[in-house]
C-alpha positions in Angstrom: -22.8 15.2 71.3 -25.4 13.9 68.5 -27.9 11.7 69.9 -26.8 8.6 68.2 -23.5 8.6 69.8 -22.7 6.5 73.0 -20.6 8.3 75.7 -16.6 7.3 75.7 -15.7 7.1 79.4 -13.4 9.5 80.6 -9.5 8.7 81.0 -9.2 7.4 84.5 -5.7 7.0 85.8 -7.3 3.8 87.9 -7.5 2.3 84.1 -4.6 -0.2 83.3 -1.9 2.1 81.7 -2.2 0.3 78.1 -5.9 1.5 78.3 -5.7 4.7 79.7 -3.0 5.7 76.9 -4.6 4.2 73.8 -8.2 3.9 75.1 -9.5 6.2 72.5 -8.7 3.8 69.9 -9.5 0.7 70.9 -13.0 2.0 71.6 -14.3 4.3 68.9 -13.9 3.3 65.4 -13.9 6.3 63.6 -11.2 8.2 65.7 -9.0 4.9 64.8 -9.9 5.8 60.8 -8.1 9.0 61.4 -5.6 7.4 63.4 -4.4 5.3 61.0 -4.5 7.2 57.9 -2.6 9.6 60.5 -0.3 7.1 60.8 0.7 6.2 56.9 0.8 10.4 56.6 3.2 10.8 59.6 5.3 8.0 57.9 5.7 9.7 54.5 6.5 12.9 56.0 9.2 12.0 58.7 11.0 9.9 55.9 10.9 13.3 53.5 12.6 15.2 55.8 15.4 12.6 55.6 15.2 12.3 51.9 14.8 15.8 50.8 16.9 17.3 52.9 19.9 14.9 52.0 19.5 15.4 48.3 19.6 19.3 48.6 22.5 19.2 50.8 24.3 16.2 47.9 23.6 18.7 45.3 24.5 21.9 46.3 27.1 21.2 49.7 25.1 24.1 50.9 23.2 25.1 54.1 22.0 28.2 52.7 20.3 25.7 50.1 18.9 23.9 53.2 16.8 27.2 54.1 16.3 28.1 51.1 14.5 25.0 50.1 12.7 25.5 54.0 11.7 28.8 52.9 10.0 27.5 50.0 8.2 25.4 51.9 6.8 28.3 54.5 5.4 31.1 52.3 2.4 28.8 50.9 1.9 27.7 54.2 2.0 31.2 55.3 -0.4 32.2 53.0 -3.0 29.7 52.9 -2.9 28.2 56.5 -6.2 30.4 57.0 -7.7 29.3 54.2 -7.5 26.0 55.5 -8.9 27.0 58.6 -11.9 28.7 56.5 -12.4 25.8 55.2 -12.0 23.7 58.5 -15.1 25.0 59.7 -17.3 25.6 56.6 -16.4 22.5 54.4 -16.4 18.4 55.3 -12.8 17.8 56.7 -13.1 14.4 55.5 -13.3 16.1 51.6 -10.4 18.6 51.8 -8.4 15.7 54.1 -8.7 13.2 51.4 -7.8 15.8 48.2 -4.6 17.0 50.2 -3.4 13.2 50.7 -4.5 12.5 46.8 -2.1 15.4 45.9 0.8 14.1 48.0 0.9 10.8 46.2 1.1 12.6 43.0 3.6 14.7 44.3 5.8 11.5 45.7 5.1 9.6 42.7 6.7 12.5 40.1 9.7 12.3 42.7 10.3 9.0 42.3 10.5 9.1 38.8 12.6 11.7 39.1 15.4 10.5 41.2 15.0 7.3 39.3 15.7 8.5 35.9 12.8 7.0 34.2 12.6 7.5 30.7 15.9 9.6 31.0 14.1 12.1 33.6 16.8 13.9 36.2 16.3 15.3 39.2 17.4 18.8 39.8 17.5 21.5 43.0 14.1 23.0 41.5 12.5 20.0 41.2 13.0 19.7 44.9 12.1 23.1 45.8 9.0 23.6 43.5 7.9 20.1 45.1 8.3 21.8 48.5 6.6 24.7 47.5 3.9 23.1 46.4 3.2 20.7 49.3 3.8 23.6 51.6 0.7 24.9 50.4 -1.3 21.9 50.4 -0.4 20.5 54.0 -0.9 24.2 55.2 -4.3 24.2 53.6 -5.1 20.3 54.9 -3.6 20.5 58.4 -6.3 22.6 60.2 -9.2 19.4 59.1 -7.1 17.2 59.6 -6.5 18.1 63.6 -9.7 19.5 63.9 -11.3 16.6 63.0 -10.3 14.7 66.5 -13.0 17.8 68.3 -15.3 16.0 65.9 -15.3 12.3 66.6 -14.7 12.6 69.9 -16.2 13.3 73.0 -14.7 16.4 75.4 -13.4 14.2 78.4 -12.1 11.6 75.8 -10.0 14.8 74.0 -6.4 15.0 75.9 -6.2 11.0 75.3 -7.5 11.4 71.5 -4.6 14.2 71.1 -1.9 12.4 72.9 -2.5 9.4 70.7 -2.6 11.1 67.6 0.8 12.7 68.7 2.3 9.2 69.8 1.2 8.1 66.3 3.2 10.6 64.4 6.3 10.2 67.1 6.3 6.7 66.6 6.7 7.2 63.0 9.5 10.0 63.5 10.9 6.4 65.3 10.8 4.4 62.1 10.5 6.6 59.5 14.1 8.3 59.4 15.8 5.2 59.8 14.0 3.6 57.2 14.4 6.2 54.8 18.1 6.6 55.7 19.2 3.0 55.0 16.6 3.3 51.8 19.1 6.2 50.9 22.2 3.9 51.8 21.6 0.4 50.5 19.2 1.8 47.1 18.4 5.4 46.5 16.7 8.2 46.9 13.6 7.1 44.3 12.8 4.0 46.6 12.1 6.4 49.6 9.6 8.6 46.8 7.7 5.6 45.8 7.6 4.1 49.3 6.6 7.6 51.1 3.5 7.5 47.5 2.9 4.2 48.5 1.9 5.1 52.2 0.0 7.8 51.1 -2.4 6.5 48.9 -2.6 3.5 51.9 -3.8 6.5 54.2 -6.4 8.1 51.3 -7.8 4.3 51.9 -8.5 4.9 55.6 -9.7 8.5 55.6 -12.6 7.3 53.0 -14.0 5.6 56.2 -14.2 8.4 58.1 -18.2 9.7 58.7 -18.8 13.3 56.6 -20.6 14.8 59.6 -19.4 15.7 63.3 -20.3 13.0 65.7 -19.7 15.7 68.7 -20.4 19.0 69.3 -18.7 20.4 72.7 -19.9 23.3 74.5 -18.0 26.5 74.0 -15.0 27.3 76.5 -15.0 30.0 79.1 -12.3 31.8 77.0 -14.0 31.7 73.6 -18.0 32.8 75.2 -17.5 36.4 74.7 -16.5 36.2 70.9 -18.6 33.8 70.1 -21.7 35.9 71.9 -20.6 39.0 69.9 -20.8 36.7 66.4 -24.4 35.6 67.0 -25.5 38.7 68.0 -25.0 40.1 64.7 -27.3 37.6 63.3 -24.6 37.2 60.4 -22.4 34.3 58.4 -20.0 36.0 56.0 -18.3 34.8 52.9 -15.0 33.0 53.1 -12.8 36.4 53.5 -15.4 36.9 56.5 -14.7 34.4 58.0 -11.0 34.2 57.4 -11.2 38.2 59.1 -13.4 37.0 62.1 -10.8 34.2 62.9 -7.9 35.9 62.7 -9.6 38.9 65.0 -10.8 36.4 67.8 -7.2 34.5 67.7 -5.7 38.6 68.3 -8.7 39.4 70.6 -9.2 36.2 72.9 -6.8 36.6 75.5 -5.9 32.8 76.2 -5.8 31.7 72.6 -3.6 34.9 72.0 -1.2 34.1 74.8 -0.9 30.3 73.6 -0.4 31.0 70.2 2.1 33.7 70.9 4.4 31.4 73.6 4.1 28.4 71.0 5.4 30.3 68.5 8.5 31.6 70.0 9.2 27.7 71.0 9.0 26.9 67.7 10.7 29.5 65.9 14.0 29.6 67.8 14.4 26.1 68.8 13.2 23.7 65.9 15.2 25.3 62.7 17.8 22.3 63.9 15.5 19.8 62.0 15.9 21.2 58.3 19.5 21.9 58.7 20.4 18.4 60.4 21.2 16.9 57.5 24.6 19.8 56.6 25.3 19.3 60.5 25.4 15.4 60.2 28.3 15.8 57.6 30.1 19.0 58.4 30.0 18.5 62.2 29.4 14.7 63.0 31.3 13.6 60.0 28.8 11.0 59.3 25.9 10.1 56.3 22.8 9.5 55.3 22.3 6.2 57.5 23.6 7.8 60.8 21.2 11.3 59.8 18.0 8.8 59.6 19.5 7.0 62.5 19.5 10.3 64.3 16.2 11.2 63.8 14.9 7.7 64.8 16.5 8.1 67.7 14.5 11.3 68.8 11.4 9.0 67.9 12.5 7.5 71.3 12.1 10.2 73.2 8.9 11.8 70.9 6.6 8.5 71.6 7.8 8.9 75.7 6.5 12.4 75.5 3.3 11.9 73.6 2.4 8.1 76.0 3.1 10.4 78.7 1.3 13.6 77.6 -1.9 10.5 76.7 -1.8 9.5 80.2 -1.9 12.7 82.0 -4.6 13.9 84.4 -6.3 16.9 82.8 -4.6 19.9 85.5 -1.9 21.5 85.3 -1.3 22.0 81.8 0.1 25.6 81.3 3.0 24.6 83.6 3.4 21.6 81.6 4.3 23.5 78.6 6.4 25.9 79.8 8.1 22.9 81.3 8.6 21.2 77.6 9.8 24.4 76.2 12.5 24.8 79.0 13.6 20.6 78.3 13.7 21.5 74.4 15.7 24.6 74.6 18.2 22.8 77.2 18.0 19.6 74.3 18.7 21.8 71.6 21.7 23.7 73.3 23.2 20.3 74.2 22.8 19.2 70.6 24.8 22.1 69.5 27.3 21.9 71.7 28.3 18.4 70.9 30.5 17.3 68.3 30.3 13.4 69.2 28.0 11.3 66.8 27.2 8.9 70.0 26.8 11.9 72.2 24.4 13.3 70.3 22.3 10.2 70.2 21.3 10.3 73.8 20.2 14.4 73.7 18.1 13.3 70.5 16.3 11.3 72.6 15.3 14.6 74.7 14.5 16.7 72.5 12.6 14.6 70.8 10.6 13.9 74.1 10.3 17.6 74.5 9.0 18.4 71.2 6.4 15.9 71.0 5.5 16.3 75.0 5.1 20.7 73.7 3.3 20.1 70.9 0.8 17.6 72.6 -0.1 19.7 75.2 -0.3 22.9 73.1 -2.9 21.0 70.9 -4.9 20.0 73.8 -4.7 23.7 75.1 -5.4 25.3 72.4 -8.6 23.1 71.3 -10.1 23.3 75.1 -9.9 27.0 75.3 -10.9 27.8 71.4 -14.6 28.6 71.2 -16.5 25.7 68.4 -17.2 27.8 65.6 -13.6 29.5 65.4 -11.9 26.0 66.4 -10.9 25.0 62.8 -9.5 28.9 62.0 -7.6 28.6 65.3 -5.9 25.4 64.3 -4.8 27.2 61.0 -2.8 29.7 63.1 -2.1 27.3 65.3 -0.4 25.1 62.2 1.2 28.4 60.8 4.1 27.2 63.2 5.1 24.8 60.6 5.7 27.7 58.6 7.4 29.7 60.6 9.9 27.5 61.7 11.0 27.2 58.1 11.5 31.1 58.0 13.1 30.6 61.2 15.1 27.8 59.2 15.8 30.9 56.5 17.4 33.0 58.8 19.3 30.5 60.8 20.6 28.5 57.5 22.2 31.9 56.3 23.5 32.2 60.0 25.2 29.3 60.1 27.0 29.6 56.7 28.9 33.2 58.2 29.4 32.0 61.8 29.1 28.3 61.9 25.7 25.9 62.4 27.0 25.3 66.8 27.0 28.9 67.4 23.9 29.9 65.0 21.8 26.6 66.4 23.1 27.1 70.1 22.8 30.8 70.4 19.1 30.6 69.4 18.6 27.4 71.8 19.9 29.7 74.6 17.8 32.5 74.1 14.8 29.9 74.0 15.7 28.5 78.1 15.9 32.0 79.1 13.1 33.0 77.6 10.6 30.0 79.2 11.9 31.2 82.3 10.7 34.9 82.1 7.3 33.2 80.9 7.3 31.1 83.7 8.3 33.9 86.2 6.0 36.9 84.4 2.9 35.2 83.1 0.8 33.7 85.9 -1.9 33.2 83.3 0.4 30.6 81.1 0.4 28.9 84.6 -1.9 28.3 85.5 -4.0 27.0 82.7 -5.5 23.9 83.4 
């Protein structure tokens, strides 16, 4: 902690509930920077997954296109998701954090124009998936800082709160977002969800310029991450970039906790969130509904995602390796339901779990895996960490060509399936995912 900084209390459950949840940001300022411009991003992103995803499927009619334009999206992100957690911990988070948000209005803006045919411009499938491509690598690149930053501008005890509120943020805008973007879509077009989504962009460029250049904490290192980090100074030595980018990837495969959480997160992810990019051919194909119910859909599991995240904000700090074992079991039960049903107002109630699921496993995988990272490796961990994003899409890939030879029920379902039993063997087999406090 720098000597200038003033101790946050620690969450209390005695607190009043509204305080103990959103604490964080009613006291420190600069945390409620980030929040904020957290906020606008979260916003432009949950209504592109509406947008995007129902122009690709209006074009082509075809789910295959739908992973293709997911798998786009990944291999940047693949690729450059350690360079962004290079640059995490060697450059100001605030700098890269504010560049990536500066592209993204661009990129929105040339969208816009785009679907609105100005100056006789039209809007084709590779516009879309060039765009995609391109972002990929940008967020991928921006998303490391951008979490990592929370480690700096807040204080240790004050971290699980700062996380869950952060998550809540970006839940309640997987609330609003869709639904706004969907009746966008319905009552205007396409364009007015571009040049809203560059709108709220270039709003969220305007809070991150508040945010201080320098870490206002420093935590000690974790149990788990003492060894590595004893070995690094040892050598007496700070590499160049491709160093560094080496050293993090070897103390993410050497660590044994950080290995373990990365690995169980990324088997959530991969077989039970490829649902998302494809929702938009299952809306029409199965549901029988539009663009409007699709948005509606997805506002709907912003229900659920901002019960998670409130309740993820409020929890005591124990228990917290059972916790997400217990949010992978909810989503892979979700997600099965969800494929199973062919009812549009079915389907609305199991949105509202697995959208409590998701946000409750990725909360609590973020707090895990910044408590047991060790400082100087924390922004490369979060770049593996956000390689999930990624990976889902190639998960997305696979499933997409699935689902066009056998269906999208039996190709979502069948994944969903092998996701419950698998959280169970975790649960039964791994003491260590256990008991992780």
């Amino acid at each position: 902690m720098t000597a200038t900084q003033t101790p946050a209390t620690a969450v209390s459950v005695e607190e009043p509930w509204f305080r103990r949840t959103f604490g964080t940001v009613i006291e420190d300022a600069n945390f409620r920077w980030l929040f904020l411009g957290n906020l606008m991003q979260f916003g432009s992103m949950q209504m592109q997954l509406v947008v995007r995803s129902w122009l690709v499927f209006h074009i082509t009619g075809s789910f295959a296109a739908l992973g293709t334009m997911a798998l786009a999206n990944a291999v940047p992100g693949v690729i450059l998701a350690p360079v962004g957690g290079v640059l995490a911990d060697r450059a100001p988070k605030k700098v890269v954090i504010q560049l990536a948000q500066g592209y993204n209005v661009i990129n929105a803006g040339i969208l816009a124009l785009l679907a609105g045919g100005v100056f006789g411009f039209e809007l084709h499938f590779w516009h879309l998936f060039l765009s995609s491509f391109l972002q990929g690598g940008v967020n991928s690149i921006m998303m490391p800082s951008r979490q990592s930053m929370i480690s700096d501008l807040v204080p240790r005890e004050r971290l699980m709160n700062a996380i869950g509120t952060n998550s809540s943020a970006q839940t309640f805008m997987q609330l609003v977002g869709p639904g706004i973007a969907g009746f966008m879509i319905a009552a205007w077009s396409p364009a007015v969800v571009f040049a809203v989504m560059a709108a709220m962009y270039a709003i969220a460029v305007s809070f991150t310029v508040r945010l201080p250049t320098k870490p206002q904490y420093a935590f000690a290192q974790s149990e788990g991450g003492k060894a590595a980090a004893s070995a690094r100074s040892a050598s007496g030595k700070r590499g160049g970039g491709f160093r560094d980018l080496l050293d993090g990837m070897k103390y993410v495969g050497t660590d044994p906790t950080i290995r373990m959480l990365v690995l169980v997160n990324f088997m959530i992810v991969v077989v039970a969130m490829p649902y998302t990019m494809l929702l938009a051919g299952f809306v029409k194909e199965v549901l029988h509904k539009g663009a409007f119910e699709q948005g509606t859909l997805q506002s709907v599991q912003g229900i659920g995602a901002l019960g998670g995240s409130v309740l993820v904000a409020s929890s005591a700090a124990k228990r917290r390796g059972r916790m997400m074992i217990a949010w992978g079991v909810l989503l892979g039960a979700g997600v099965l339901a969800f494929a199973i049903s062919t009812n549009y107002y079915v389907t609305l109630p199991i949105m509202v779990l697995i959208g409590a699921a998701q946000a409750g496993r990725m909360a609590i995988g973020q707090v895990l895996i910044q408590s047991y990272s060790a400082e100087e490796y924390r922004g490369r961990v979060q770049s593996v960490w956000f390689m999930q994003f990624s990976l889902v899409q190639f998960g997305t890939f696979a499933v997409s060509i699935l689902a066009e030879s056998v269906g999208p029920r039996l190709a979502i379902g069948g994944l969903a399936a092998v996701l419950v039993a698998a959280m169970v063997l975790v649960a039964l087999f791994l003491p260590k995912m256990r008991e992780l406090e």
